[in-house]
C-alpha positions, 0 to 999 in steps of 0.5 A: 580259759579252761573247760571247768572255767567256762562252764563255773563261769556260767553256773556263777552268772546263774546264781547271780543274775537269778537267770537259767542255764539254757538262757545263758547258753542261748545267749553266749550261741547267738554271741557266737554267731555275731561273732561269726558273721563279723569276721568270716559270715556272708551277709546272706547266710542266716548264722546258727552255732551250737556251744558244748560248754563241756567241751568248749566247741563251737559248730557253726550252720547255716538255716534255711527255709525252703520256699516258691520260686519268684519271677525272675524280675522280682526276685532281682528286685527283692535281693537288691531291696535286701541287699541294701537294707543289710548294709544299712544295718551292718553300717550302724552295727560297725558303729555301735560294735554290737548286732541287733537281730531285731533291727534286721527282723523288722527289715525284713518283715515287709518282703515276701522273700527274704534271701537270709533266711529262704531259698527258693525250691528251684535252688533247694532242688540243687543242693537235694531232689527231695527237697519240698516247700516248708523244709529247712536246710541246715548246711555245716560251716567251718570256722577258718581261724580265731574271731579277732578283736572287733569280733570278740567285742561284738560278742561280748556286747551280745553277752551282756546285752541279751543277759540284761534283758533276760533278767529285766524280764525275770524281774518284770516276771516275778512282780507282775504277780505280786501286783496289788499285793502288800510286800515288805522292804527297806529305805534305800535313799531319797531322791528329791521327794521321792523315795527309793525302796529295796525290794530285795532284786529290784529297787522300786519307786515310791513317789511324794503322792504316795507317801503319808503325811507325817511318817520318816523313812529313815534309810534302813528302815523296813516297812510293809508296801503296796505295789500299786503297779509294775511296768516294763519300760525302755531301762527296765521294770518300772516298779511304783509303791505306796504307804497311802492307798486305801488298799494297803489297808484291806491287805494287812487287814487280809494278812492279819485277820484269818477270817478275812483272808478266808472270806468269812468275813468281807471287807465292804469298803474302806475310807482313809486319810492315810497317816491320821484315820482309817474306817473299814467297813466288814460284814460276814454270813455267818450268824455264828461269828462276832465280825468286829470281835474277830477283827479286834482280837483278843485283848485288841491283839489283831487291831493293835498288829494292824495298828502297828503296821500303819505306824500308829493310824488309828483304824474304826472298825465299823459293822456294814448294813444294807440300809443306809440308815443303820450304815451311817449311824455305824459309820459315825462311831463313836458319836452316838446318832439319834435319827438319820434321815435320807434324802434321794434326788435324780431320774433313778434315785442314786444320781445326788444321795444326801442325809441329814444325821441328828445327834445330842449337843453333847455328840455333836464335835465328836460327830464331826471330829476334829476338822470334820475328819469323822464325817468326812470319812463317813461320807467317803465311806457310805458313798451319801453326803452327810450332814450333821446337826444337834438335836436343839436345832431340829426339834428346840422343844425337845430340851430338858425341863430341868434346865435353868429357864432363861428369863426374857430379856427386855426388848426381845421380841415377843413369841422368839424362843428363850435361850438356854444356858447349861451351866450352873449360877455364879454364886453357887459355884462360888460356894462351891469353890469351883470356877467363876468362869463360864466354862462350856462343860459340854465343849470341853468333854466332847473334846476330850472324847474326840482326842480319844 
């Protein structure tokens, strides 16, 4: 290989592993060391080399580092334990054909001296008188020929093996910053319930807990994602991601909405059911901004974007106050709340908080929404367990005078209150052409507005 060869080699692993020069001519030195120490190195030298890549030559030292003397006992003692342990190690490195440096560094941890790489002063003072505690020798080494065939394997095991870490950790490096923060990517392909996403140089997992009920992820598809975490483990970074998290939410309310990312505007609390609804809850300081106006943009542009990134999941926007009573009645919208009322118990008034919320007949399925889900998610929203009734259960006396009075039925006991039906006389709807049948007009309207 040519000296222009060697050095485009190394400018193309750059570009394609994304890694600096200096890591690749660190790697390719400490290869050349291995190298070295397998064909022509004492087991006692702590081998360093020096790689021009301009002009392919390698310089070759061994380092040293200038330490107090030992009694003569323990010094036998510590070189025998040395000894030993070198060999173990050079026995598992002839089988696996690659050293571990850090197999003989945690070795050699627990010895106060390591002949590898110490020497003690009396044996300093031979080689030089001025040598003090603390110095290091570096003393030059000749090459005696070329590596052979099991030394250049080892090197190149060294290679690849230092080039893969040092990209794993460029990678750990370059999503650990974006943690909890919303980025864009692709489908990649599916692995059992789980789905694999292109990030671009990483592949990252996104497990069935973290998927939303309903959404395809076609492979090819790109969508926005929440790295929920990033850790370095044994086969490298670890990457996990997720269309559900609430958080996903506040991030694209952040990178949508100017306000919000500036903090004029403050996101308070978020409450979702990832695929189906979502309520924010926002307040801001200054008296000269409509907080929910801003949110929604003009002609719905903002939310519809938001919207849009959500693959459809319809999000309330829901205006936040101090007292739980205003929250709650704004955290039930769109049913409209008459009167909430609040009930603490516990030693300091925050262990169990509950409140009961009185709506119009009429309110109470959109109150509740479909499934509950309305007042589920307020209730997640405020952090008070709430409780919904009609106006009709708590105060009966409150119902209009106009409606039809029912007359009392035979065999009813005396002082019980008469029921009430809202809809209109058989015959006058029949001459009227409507419907004979008793249809609750109310049920069906407040459907029709819950599906809204």
């Amino acid at each position: 290989m040519t000296q222009s060869a060697i050095q485009a080699a190394i400018q193309q692993i750059c570009q394609e592993k994304h890694i600096s020069e200096e890591s690749v001519l660190y790697t390719i030195e400490l290869a050349l060391a291995a190298a070295f120490r397998k064909d022509f190195g004492n087991k006692m030298q702590n081998i360093i080399t020096e790689f021009d890549p301009k002009t392919g030559q390698v310089k070759v030292f061994d380092f040293k580092t200038v330490v107090e003397d030992l009694p003569a006992e323990e010094l036998a003692e510590l070189k025998g334990q040395a000894e030993k342990e070198i060999k173990e190690v050079e026995a598992v490195r002839d089988e696996k054909s690659f050293i571990t440096e850090e197999s003989l560094e945690s070795q050699e941890e627990v010895r106060r001296f390591n002949p590898k790489t110490e020497i003690q002063l009396k044996d300093a003072k031979l080689i030089s008188p001025k040598y003090k505690v603390g110095d290091e020798i570096i003393t030059p080494l000749e090459v005696p020929g070329d590596f052979g065939r099991m030394a250049a394997q080892t090197a190149k095991q060294v290679i690849i093996q230092k080039i893969r870490e040092v990209e794993r950790q460029n990678i750990f490096d370059e999503f650990k910053v974006l943690e909890h923060q919303v980025v864009n990517g692709s489908i990649q392909r599916k692995e059992s319930r789980n789905v694999l996403v292109d990030l671009g140089t990483v592949t990252a997992l996104m497990p069935l807990e973290e998927q939303v009920s309903g959404e395809r992820y076609n492979v090819g598809n790109r969508l926005k994602f929440y790295i929920r975490s990033v850790e370095q483990t044994a086969r490298g970074p670890q990457i996990i991601v997720s269309r559900a998290s609430a958080e996903m939410v506040r991030k694209i309310f952040e990178l949508e909405i100017p306000e919000i990312a500036s903090g004029v505007i403050e996101i308070k609390a978020i409450a979702r059911e990832a695929g189906n609804r979502s309520k924010v809850a926002i307040m801001t300081n200054d008296d000269g901004i409509d907080p929910i106006g801003s949110c929604v943009g003009q002609r719905g542009g903002r939310i519809q974007t938001i919207i849009s990134e959500l693959n459809g999941e319809k999000v309330d926007i829901i205006l936040y106050d101090e007292n739980p009573v205003k929250f709650i009645t704004n955290a039930l919208s769109p049913a409209k709340v008459l009167s909430v009322e609040i009930k603490e118990s516990g030693p300091d008034q925050v262990k169990e908080k509950s409140a009961i919320a009185t709506v119009k007949e009429d309110q109470l399925s959109l109150a509740i929404g479909r499934g509950g889900q309305n007042v589920r998610l307020a209730s997640k929203l405020t952090n008070w367990k709430i409780d919904i009734i009609s106006a009709s259960e708590k105060i009966p006396a409150e119902i209009p005078t106009e409606a039809v009075e029912a007359e009392p039925v035979a065999g009813e006991i005396k002082g019980a209150e008469p029921k009430v039906k809202a809809r209109k006389p058989r015959q006058q709807r029949a001459k009227k052409g409507e419907p004979t049948e008793e249809v609750e007009v109310e049920t069906a309207t407040e459907d029709k507005t819950a599906d809204q």
